[in-house]
N, C-alpha and C positions, 0 to 999 in steps of 0.2 A: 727324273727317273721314269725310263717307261718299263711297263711288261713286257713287251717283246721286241726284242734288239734284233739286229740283225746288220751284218758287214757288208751288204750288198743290198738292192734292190728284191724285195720280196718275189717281184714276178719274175724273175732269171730262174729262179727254182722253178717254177708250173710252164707247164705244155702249153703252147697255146688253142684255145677252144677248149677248152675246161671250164666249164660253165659250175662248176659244183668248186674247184679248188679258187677258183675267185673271188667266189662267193664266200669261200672259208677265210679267204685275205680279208676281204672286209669285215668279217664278224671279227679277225683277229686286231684289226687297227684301233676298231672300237673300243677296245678292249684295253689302248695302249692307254687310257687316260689313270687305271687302276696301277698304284702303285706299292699294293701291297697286298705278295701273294700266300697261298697257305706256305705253311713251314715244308721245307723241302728236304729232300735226301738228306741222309748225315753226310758231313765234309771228309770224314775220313774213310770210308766205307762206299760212300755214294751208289751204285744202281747193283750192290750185289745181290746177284740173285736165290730165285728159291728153288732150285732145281733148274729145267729146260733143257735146250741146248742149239748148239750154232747151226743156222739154216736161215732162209732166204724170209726175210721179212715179209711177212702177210700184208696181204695187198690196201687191207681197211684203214693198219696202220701205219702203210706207207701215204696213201692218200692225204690223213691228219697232217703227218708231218711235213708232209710237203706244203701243205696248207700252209703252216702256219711258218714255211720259211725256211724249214732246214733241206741241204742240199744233200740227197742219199746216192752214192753212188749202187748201180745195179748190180755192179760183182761181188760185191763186200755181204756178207755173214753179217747175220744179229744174234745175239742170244735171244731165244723165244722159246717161253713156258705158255704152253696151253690151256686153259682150263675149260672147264665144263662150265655154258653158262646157263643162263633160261630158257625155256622152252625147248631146250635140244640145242641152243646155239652153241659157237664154239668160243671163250674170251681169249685175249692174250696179255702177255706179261713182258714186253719187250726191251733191250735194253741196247747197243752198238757194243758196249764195254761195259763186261761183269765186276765196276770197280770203280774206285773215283776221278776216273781219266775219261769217264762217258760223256756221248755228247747230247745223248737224249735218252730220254725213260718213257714210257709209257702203256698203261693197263687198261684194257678196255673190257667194259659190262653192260653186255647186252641186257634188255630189259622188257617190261610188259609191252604187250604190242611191237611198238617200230620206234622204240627208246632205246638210243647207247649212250651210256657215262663214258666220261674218256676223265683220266688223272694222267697230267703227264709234267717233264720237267724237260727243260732244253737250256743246254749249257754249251752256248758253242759249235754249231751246227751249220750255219753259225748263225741262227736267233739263239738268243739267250731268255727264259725268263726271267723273273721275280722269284724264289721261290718257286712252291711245285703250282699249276692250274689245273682247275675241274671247268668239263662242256659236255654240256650235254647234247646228244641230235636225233631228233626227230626225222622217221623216215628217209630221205634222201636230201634231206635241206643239212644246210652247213651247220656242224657243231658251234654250240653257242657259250660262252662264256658266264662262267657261273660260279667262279670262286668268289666274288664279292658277297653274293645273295649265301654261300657258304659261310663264309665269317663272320657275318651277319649274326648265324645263329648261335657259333660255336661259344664255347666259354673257355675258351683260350686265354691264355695268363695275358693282363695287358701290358702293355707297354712299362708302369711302375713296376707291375709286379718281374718283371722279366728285369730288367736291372740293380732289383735287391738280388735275384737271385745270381742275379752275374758278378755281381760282387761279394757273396758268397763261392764264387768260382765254379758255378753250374753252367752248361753249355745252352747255345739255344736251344730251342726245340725243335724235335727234328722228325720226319716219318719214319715211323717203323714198318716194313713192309712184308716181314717174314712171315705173315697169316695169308698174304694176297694170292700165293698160290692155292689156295684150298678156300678161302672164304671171303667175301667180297667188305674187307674191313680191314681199315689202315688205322694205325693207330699214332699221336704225338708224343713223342717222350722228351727229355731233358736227365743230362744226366752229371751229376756234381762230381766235382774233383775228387777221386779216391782217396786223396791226400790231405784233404778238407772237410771232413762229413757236416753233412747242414743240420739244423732243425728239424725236424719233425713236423710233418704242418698237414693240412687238410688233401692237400696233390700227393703226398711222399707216399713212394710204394718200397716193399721191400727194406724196411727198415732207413728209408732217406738214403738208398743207394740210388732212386729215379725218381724224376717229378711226370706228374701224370699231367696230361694234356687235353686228352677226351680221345673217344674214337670219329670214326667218319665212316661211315654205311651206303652202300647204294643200296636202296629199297626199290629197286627194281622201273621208277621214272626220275627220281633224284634221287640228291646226296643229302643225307640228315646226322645231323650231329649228337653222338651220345654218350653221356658222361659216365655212365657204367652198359655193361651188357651184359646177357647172360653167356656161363660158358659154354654153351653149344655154338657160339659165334664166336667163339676165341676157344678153338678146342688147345689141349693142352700137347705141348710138344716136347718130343725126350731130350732136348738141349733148348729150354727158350731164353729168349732175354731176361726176361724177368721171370724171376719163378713162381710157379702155380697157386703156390703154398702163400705166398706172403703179397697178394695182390687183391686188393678191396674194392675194386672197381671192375672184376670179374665175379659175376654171382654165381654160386652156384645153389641148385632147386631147394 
């Protein structure tokens, strides 16, 4: 299995003399030897968005994905949400298809100095990930890959634990993204058969309707992993996934 597939020849996608999109080709091959990416999009749902709307892909995150192999046509519409980033920057929230027919996702955060976090997912593009990947890039050098050194930290359910709960009929786990418009924090959930309620256990929010995951944070040069927050970084919203009331892993003062 590699990270990043792709149906064709990477270089057919980049211009030739692209000294920077080349450059992101080889940070991405390097990349291929990782075969296991963060927990990605939900399957049924996949890149729906949190507002935005359809206009011509920004140019920073056309550059990435061309990088890393997806072929974009110039006339085609993205849905793109803007956000406000650091320093006055501007981030985006970009998506081809507000749905699970997408063929790439991707949100960029700008950072201290001349840091961008990029989170992105490609399905068919036609690279395909693993799961979702985080890179991060310094100045004008090629985004570098950094979901390993992510997983590393996280305390993501492992491998046993994810197959008791599967056999309990709880889903994988998957990103929640509906905070990324407003706050630079994605969160992992898992969510068990309506028809099956689980246990009760140390992850279960909401009464064992979700199994909690942890969050993921850009702090402004990397991504750090955090198993509670407060809720001024997970403000509360008037239709959320999970509700406000019954969620242990958002503090409040």
């Amino acid at each position: 299995m590699q990270t990043i597939r792709t149906s064709q020849p990477m270089q057919h996608a980049v211009s030739a003399g692209s000294a920077f999109l080349l450059s992101l080709l080889a940070c991405s091959a390097s990349a291929m030897n990782f075969e296991v990416g963060l927990p990605g999009l939900p399957t049924a749902s996949g890149s729906s968005g949190s507002g935005g709307s359809y206009g011509p892909l920004p140019a920073h995150a056309k550059q990435v994905l061309i990088g890393l192999g997806c072929r974009l046509d110039d006339t085609a519409k993205a849905r793109v949400l803007y956000v406000p980033g650091a320093g006055g920057r501007q981030d985006v929230m970009v998506t081809d298809i507000s749905g699970s027919a997408f063929h790439y996702w991707l949100r960029s955060f700008s950072g201290s100095g001349d840091s961008t976090g990029y989170l992105l997912q490609l399905k068919g593009c036609p690279a395909s990930t693993v799961g979702m990947r985080a890179y991060i890039a310094k100045g004008d050098a090629a985004p570098q890959d950094v979901t390993a050194a992510v997983l590393a930290q996280s305390a993501l359910p492992d491998a046993a634990a994810m197959a008791t709960y599967a056999n309990a009929g709880v889903s994988e786990m998957f990103a929640l993204i509906e905070q990324l418009g407003t706050v630079p924090v994605l969160r992992w959930i898992a969510e068990p058969d309506p028809d099956r309620p689980i246990e009760e256990d140390a992850r279960t929010i909401d009464r064992g309707n979700f199994v909690h995951g942890g969050f993921l944070i850009w702090e402004g040069d990397r991504f750090t992993f955090h198993w509670t927050i407060p809720i001024a970084m997970w403000p509360c919203r008037r239709y959320p996934t999970i509700p406000c009331s019954h969620d242990p892993f958002v503090k409040r003062p």
